[in-house]
C-alpha positions as CSV (number, residue, x, y, z in Angstrom):
1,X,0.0,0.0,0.0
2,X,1.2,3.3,-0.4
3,X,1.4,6.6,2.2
4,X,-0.6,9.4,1.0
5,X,-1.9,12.6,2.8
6,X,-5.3,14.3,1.7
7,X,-5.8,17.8,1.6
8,X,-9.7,19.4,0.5
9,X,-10.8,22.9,0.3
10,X,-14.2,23.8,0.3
11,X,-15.0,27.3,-1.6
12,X,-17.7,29.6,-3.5
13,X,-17.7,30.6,-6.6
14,X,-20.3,33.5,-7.8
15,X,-19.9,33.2,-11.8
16,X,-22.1,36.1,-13.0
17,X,-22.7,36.0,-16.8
18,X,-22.0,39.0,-18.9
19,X,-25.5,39.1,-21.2
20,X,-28.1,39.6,-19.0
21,X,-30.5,36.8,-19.0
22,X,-34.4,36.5,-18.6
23,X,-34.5,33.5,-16.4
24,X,-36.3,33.3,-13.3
25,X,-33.0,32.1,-11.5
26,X,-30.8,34.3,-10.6
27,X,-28.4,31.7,-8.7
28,X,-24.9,31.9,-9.4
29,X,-23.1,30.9,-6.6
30,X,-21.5,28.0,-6.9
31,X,-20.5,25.8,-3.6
32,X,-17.3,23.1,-4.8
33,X,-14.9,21.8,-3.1
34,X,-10.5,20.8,-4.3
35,X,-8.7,17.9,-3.8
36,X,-5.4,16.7,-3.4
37,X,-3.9,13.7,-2.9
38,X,-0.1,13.0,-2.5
39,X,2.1,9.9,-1.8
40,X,4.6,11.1,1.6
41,X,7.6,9.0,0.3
42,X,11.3,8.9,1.4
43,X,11.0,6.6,4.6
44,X,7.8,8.5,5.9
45,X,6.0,5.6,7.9
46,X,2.6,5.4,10.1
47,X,4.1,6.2,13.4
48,X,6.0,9.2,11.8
49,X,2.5,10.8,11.5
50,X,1.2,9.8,14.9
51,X,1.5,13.5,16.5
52,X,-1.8,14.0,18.0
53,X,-0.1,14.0,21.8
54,X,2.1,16.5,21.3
55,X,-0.2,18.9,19.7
């Protein structure tokens, strides 16, 4: 198996158009959320990461 660490950001996005529009809806905020996932490599193991007691 391989070591990875996970990292998400959670942001909004209001993408207003240029030519107004007749639609009733006017919603253009946009809720996403980023992702990254990378492998922790050069002898990094399990217990390396086990800091929760000293924070």
């Amino acid at each position: 198996s391989i070591l990875a660490a996970y990292t998400y950001d959670n942001f909004d996005v209001n993408l207003k158009s240029q030519v107004p529009m007749e639609e009733k809806s006017n919603n253009s905020l946009k809720h996403l959320t980023s992702g990254l996932l990378f492998p922790l490599s050069h002898g990094v193991k399990v217990d390396d990461l086990k800091c929760l007691e000293d924070l």
